[in-house]
N, CA, C and O of each residue as an XYZ file, in Angstrom:
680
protein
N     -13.550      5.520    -11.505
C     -13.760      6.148    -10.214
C     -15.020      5.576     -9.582
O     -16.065      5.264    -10.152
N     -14.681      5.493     -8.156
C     -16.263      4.486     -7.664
C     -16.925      6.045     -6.978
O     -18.146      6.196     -6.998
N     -16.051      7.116     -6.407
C     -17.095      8.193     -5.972
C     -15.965      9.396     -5.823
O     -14.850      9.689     -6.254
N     -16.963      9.890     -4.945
C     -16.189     11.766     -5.090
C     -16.483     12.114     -3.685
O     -17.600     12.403     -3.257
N     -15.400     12.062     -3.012
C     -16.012     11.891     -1.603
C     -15.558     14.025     -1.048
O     -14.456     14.571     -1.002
N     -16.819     14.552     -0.778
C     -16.484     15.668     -0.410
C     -16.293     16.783      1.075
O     -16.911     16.754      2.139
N     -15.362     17.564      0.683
C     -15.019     18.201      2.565
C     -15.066     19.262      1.892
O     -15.224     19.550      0.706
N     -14.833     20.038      3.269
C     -14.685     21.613      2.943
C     -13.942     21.570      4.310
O     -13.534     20.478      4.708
N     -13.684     23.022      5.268
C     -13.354     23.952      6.399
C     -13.207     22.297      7.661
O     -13.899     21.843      8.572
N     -11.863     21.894      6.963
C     -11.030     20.913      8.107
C     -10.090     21.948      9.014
O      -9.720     21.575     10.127
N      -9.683     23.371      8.461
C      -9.050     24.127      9.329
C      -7.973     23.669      9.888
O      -7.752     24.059     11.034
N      -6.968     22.687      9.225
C      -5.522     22.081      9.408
C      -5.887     21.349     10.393
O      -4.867     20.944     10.951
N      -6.736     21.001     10.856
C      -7.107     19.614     12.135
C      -6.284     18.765     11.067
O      -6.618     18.779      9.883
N      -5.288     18.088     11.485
C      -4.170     16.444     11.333
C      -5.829     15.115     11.832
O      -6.316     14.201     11.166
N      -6.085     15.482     12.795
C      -7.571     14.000     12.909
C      -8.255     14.264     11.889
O      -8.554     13.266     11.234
N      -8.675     15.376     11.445
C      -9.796     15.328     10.533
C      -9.110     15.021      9.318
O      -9.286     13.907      8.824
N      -8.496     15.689      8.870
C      -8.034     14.877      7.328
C      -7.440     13.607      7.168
O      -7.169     13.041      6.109
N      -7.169     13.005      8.944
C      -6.756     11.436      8.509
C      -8.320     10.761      8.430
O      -8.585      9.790      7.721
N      -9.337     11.492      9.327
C     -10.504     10.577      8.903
C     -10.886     10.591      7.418
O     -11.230      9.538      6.880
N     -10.820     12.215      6.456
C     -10.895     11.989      5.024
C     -10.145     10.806      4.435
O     -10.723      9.868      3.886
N      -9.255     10.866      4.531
C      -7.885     10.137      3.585
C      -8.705      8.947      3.979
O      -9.312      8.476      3.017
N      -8.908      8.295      5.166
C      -9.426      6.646      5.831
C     -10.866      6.405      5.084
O     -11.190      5.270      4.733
N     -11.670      7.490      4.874
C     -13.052      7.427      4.563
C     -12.864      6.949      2.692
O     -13.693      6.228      2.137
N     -11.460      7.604      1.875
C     -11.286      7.311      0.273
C     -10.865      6.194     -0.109
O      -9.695      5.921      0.158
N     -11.677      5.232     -0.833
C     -10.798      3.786     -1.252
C      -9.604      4.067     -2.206
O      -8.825      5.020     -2.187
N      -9.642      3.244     -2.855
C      -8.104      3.646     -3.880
C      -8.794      4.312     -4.996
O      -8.243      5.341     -5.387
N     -10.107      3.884     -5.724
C     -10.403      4.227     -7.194
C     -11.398      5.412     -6.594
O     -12.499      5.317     -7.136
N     -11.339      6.522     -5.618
C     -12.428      7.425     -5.213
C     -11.166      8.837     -5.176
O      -9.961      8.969     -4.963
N     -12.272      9.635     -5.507
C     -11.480     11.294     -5.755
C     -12.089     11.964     -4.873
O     -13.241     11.723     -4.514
N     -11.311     12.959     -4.395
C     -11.631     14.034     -3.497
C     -11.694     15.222     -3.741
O     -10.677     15.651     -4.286
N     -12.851     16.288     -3.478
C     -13.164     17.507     -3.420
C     -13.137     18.232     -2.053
O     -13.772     17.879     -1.060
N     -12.165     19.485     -2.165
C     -12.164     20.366     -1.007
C     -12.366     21.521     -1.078
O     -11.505     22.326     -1.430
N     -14.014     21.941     -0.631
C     -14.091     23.029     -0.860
C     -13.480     24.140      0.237
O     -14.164     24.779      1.037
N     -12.164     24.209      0.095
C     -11.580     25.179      0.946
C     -12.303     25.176      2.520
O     -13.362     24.892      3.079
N     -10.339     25.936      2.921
C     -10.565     25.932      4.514
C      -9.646     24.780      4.776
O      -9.652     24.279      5.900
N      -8.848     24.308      3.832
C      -8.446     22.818      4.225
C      -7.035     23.746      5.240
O      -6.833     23.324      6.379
N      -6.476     24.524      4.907
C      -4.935     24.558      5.863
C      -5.212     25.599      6.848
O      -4.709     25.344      7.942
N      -5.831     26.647      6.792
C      -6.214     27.508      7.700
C      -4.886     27.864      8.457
O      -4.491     27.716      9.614
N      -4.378     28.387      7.323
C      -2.763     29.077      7.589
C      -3.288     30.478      7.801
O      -2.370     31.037      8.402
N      -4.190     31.279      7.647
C      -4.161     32.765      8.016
C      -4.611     32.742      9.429
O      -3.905     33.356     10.230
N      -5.970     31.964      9.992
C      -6.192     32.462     11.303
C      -5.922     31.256     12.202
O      -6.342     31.535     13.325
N      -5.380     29.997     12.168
C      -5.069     28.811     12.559
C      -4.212     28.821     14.094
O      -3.163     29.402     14.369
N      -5.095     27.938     14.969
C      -4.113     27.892     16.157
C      -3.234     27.286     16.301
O      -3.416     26.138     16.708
N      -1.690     27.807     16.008
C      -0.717     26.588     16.060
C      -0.330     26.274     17.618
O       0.693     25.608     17.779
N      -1.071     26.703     18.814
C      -0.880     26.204     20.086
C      -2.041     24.679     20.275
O      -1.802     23.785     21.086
N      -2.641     24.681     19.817
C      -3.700     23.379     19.343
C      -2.448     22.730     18.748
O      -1.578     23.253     18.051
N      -2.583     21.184     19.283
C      -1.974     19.893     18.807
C      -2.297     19.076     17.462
O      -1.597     18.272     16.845
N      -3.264     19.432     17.279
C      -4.094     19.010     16.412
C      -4.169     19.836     14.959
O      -4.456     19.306     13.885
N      -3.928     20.898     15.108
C      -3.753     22.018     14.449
C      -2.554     21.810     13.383
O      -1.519     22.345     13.782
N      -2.446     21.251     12.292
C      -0.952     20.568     11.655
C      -0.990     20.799     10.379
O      -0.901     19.772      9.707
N      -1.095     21.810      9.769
C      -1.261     21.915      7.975
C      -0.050     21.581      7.914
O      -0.061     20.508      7.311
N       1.177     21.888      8.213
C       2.268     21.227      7.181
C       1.895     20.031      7.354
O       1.722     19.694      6.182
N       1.637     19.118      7.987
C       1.763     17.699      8.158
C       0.571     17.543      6.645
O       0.991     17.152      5.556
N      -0.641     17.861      6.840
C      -1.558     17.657      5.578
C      -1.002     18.430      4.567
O      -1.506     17.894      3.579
N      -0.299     19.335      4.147
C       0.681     19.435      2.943
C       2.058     18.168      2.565
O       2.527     17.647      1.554
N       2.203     18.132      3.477
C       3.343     16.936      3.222
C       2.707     15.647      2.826
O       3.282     14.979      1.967
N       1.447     15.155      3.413
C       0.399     14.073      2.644
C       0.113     14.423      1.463
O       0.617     13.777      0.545
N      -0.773     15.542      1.167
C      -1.003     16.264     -0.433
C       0.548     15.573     -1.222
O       0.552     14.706     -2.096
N       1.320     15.999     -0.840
C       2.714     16.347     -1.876
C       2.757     14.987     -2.483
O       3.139     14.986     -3.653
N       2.434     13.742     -1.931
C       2.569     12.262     -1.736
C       0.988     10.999     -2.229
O       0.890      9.799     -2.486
N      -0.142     12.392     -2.118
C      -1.312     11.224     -2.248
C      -1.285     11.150     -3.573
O      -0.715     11.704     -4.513
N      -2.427      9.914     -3.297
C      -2.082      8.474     -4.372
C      -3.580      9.182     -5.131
O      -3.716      8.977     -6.338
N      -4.757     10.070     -4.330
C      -6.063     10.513     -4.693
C      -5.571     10.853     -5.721
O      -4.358     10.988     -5.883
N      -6.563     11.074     -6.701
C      -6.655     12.473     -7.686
C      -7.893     13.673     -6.615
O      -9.007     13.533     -6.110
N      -7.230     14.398     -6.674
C      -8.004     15.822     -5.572
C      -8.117     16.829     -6.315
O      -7.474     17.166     -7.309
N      -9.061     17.349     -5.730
C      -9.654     19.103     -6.569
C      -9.984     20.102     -5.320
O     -10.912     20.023     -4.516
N      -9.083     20.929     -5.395
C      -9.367     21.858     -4.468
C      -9.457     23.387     -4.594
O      -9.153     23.898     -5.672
N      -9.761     23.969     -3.808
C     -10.057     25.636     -3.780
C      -9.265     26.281     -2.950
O      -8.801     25.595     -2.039
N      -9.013     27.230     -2.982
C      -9.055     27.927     -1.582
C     -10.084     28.997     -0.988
O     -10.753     29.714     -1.732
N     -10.167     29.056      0.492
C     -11.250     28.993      1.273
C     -10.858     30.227      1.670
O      -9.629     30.192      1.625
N     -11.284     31.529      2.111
C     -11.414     32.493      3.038
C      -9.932     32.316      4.368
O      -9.065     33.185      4.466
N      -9.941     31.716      4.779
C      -8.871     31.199      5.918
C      -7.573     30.701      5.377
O      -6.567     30.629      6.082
N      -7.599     30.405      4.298
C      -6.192     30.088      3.891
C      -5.490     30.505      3.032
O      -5.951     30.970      1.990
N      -4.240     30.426      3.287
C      -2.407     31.134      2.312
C      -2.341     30.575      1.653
O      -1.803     29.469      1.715
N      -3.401     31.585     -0.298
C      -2.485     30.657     -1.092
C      -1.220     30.097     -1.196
O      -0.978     28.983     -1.661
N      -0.106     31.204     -0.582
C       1.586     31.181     -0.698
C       1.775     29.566     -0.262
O       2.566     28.713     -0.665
N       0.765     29.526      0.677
C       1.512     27.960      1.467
C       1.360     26.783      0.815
O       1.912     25.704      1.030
N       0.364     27.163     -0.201
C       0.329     25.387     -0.924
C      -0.252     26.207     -2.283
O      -1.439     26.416     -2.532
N       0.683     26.533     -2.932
C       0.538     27.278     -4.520
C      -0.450     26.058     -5.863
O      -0.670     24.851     -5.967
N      -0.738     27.205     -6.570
C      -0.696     26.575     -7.525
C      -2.613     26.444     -7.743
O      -2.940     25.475     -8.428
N      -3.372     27.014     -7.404
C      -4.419     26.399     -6.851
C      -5.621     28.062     -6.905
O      -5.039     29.108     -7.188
N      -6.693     28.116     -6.714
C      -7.790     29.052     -6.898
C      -8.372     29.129     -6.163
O      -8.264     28.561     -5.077
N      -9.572     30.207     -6.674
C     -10.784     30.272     -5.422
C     -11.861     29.478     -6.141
O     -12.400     28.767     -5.293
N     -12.248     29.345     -6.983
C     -13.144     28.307     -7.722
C     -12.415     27.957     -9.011
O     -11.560     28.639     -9.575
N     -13.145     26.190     -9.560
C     -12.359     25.487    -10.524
C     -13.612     24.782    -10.346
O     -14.287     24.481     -9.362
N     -13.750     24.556    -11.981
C     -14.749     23.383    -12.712
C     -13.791     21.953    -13.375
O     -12.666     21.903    -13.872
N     -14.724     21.003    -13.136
C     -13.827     19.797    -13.282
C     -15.623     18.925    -13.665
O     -16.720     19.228    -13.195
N     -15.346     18.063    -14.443
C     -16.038     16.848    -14.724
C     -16.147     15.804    -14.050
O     -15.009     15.364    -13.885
N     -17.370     14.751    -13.259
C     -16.987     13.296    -12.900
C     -18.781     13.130    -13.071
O     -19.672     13.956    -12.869
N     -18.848     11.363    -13.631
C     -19.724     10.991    -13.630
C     -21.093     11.837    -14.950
O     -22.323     11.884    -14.958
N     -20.255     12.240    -15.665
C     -20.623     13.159    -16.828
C     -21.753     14.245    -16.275
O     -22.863     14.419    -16.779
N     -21.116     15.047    -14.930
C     -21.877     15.984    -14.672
C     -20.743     16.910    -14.447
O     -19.625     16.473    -14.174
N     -21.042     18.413    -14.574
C     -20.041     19.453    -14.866
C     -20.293     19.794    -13.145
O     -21.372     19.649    -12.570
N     -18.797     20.357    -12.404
C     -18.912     20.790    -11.181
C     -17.691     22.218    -11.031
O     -16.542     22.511    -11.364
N     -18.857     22.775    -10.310
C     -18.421     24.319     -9.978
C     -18.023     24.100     -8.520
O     -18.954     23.906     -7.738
N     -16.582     24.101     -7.963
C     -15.587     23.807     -6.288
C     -15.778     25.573     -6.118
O     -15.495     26.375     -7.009
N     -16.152     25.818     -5.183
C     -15.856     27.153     -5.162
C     -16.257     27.321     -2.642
O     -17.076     26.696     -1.967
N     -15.627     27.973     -2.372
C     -15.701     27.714     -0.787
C     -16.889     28.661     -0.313
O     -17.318     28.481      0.827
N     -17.595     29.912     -1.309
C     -18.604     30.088     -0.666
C     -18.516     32.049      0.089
O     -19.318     32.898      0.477
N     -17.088     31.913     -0.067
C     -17.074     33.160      0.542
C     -16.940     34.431     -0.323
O     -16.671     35.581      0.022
N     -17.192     33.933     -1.494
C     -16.737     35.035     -2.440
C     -18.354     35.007     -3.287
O     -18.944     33.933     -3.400
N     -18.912     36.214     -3.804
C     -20.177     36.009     -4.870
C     -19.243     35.317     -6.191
O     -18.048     35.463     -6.450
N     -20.314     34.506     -6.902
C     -20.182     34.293     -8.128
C     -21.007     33.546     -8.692
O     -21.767     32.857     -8.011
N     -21.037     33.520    -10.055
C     -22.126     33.579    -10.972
C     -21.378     32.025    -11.626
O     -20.213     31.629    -11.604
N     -22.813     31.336    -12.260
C     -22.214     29.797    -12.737
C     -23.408     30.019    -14.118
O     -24.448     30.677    -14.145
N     -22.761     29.194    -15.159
C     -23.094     29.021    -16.505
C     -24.310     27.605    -16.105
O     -24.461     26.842    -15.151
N     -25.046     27.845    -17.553
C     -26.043     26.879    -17.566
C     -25.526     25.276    -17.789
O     -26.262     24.304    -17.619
N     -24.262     25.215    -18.160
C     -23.583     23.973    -17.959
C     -23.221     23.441    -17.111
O     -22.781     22.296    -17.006
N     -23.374     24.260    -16.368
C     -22.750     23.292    -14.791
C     -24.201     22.672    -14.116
O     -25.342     23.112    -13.970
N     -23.400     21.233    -13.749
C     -24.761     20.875    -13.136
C     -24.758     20.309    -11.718
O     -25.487     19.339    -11.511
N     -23.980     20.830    -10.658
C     -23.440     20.428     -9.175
C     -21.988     21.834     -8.894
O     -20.809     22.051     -9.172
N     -23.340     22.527     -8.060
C     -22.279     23.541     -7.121
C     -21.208     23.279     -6.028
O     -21.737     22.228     -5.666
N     -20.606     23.337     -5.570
C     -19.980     22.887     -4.119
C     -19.631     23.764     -3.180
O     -18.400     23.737     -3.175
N     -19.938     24.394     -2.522
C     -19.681     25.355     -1.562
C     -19.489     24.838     -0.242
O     -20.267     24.037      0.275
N     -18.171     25.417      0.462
C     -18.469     24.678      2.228
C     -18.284     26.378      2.797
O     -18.759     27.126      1.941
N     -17.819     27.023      3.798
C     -17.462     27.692      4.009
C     -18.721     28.371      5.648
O     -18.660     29.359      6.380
N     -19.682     27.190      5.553
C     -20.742     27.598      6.433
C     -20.691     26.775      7.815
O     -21.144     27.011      8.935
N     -20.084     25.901      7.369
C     -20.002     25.062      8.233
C     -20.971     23.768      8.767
O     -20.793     22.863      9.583
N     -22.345     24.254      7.669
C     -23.656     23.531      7.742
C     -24.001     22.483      6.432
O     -23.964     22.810      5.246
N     -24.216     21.644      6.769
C     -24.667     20.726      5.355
C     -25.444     21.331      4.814
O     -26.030     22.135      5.538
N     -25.819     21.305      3.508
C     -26.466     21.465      2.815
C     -26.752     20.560      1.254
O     -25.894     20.197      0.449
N     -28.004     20.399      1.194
C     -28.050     19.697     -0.488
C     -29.655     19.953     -0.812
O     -30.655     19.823     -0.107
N     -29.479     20.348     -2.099
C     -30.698     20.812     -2.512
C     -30.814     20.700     -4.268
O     -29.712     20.578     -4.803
N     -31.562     20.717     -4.862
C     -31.767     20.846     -5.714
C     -32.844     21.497     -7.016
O     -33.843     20.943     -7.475
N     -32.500     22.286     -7.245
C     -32.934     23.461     -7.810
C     -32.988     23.904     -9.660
O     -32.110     24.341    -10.405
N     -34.272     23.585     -9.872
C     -34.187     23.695    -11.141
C     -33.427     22.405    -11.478
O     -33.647     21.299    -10.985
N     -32.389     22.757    -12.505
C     -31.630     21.560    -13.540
C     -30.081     21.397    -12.266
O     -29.301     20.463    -12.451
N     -29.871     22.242    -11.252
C     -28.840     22.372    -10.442
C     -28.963     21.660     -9.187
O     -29.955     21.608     -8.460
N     -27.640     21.027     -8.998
C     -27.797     20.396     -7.348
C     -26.997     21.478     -6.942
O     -26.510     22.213     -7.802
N     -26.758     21.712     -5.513
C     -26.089     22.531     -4.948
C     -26.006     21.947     -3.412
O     -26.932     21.709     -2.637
N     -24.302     21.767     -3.196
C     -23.929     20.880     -1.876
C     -23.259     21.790     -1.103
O     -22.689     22.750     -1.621
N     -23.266     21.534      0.475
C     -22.741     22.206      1.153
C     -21.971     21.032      1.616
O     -22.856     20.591      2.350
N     -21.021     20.202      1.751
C     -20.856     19.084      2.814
C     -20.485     19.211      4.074
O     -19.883     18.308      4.656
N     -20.783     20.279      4.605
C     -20.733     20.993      6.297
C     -19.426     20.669      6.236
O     -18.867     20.452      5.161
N     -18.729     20.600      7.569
C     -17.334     20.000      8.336
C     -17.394     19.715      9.030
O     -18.093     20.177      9.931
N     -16.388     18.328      9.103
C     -16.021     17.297     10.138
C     -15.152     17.742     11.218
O     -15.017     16.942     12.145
N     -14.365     19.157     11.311
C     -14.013     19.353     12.236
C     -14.376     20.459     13.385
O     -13.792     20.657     14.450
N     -15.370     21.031     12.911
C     -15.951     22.059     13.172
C     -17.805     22.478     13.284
O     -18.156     23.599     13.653
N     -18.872     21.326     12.884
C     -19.619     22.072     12.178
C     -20.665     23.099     13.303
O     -20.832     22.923     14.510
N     -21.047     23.802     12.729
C     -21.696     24.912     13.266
C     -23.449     24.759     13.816
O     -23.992     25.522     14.615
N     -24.175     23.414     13.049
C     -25.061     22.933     13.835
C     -24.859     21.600     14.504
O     -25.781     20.811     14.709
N     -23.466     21.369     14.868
C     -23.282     19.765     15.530
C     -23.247     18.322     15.052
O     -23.182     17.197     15.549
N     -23.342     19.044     13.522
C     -23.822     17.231     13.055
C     -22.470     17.295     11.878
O     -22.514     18.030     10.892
N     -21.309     16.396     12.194
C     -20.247     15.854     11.343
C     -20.581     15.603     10.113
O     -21.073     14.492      9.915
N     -20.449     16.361      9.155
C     -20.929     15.401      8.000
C     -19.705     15.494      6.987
O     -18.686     15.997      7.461
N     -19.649     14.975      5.322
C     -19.268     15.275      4.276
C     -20.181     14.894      3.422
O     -21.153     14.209      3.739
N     -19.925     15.332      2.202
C     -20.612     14.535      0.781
C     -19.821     13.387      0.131
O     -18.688     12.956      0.346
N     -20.993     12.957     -0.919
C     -20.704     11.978     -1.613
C     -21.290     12.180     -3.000
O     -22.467     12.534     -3.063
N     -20.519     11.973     -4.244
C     -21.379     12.047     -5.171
C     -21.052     10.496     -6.077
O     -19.919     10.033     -5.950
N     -21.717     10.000     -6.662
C     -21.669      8.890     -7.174
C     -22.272      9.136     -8.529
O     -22.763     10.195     -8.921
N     -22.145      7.830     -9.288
C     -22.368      7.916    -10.570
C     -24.005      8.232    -10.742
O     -24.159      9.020    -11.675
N     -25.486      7.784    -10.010
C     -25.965      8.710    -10.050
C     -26.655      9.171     -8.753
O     -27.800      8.784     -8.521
N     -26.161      9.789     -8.104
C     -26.666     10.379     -6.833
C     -25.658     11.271     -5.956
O     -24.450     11.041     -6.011
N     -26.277     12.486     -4.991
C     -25.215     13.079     -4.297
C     -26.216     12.928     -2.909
O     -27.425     13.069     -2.728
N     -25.050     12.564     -2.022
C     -25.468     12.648     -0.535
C     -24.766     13.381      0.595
O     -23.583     13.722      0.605
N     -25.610     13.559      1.478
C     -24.561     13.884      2.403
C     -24.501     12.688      3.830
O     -25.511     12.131      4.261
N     -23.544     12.547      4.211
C     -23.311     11.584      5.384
C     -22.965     11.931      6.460
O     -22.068     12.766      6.574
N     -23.633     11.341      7.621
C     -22.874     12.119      9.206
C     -21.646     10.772      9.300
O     -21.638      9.567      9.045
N     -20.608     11.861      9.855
C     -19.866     10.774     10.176
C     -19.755      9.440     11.463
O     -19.308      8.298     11.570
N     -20.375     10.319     12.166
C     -20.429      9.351     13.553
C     -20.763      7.892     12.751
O     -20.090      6.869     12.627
N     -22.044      8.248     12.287
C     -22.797      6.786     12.296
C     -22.914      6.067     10.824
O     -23.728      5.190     10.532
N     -21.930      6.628      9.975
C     -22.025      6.552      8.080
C     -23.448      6.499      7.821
O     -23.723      5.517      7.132
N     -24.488      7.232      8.141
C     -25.879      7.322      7.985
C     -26.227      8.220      6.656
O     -26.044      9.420      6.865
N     -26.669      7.916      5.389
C     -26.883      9.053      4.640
C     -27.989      9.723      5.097
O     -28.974      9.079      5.461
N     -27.965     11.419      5.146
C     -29.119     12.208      5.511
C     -29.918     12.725      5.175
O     -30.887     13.226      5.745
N     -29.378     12.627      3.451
C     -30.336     13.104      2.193
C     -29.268     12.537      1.067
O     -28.064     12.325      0.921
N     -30.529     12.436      0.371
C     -29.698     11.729     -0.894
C     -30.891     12.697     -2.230
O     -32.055     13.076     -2.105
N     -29.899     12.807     -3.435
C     -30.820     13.470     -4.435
C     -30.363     12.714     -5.314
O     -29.168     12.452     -5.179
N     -31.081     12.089     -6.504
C     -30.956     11.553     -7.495
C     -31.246     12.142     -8.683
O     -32.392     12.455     -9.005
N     -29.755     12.410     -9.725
C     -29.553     12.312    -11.041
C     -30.748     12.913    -11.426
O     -31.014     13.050    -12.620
């Protein structure tokens, strides 16, 4: 795997998850911290607005993906799946979870992921990183971003300009 490229609250925007999918090479994995279909409060009079279309990609991608579900979305509509899930990359333990629910993380985990704010965030705390990767279709202080985590470093990136805006190292 060359990285871990991360989203959260795309809210079934069809542009925004083709910019994810365009932004992943072939050997890179994806994290979504929920909000991705936004089947409960979603405008299907918006054009743009297309979760089946990004379920019918899911059913078909070539990624390996890790996802949650987010506050805004029907598990029923794309089964199979949680509100938080721990997974391994780059021999660091990661807690996907969207942010809207409390919960408590073990001393093994060492990279939180929360989106659900709509604001970037990355920080690091004690032995813990903890990422927000805002959203690209929505965000709430104006600035496009996602994350990135690499073998050793996590960033976050605006999209306009692929500028990293903080980077924390390993």
């Amino acid at each position: 795997m060359e990285k871990l490229i991360v989203t959260a609250d795309i809210h079934g925007s069809y542009t925004s998850w083709l910019t994810m999918k365009n932004l992943l090479k072939p050997s890179d994995k994806l994290a979504i911290a929920g909000d991705l279909f936004d089947t409960k409060y979603g405008n299907f009079s918006n054009a743009d607005f297309q979760p089946q279309s990004i379920k019918n990609d899911l059913n078909t991608f070539k990624h390996h993906f890790y996802y949650v579900y987010g506050n805004c979305d029907t598990p029923s509509f794309f089964p199979g799946f949680d509100t938080t899930m721990e997974f391994d990359v780059f021999n660091k333990r990661i807690l996907l979870s969207h942010g809207h629910r409390p919960f408590t993380y073990s001393a093994n985990i060492d990279i939180i992921i929360q989106g659900h704010t709509h604001i970037c965030f990355l920080e690091k705390k004690d032995s813990h990183i903890f990422m927000n990767p805002g959203s690209i279709t929505c965000p709430r202080n104006g600035v496009y971003t996602y994350g990135v985590i690499e073998n050793s470093s996590a960033s976050l990136i605006e999209l306009k300009t692929g500028n990293k805006l903080i980077t924390i190292d390993f």
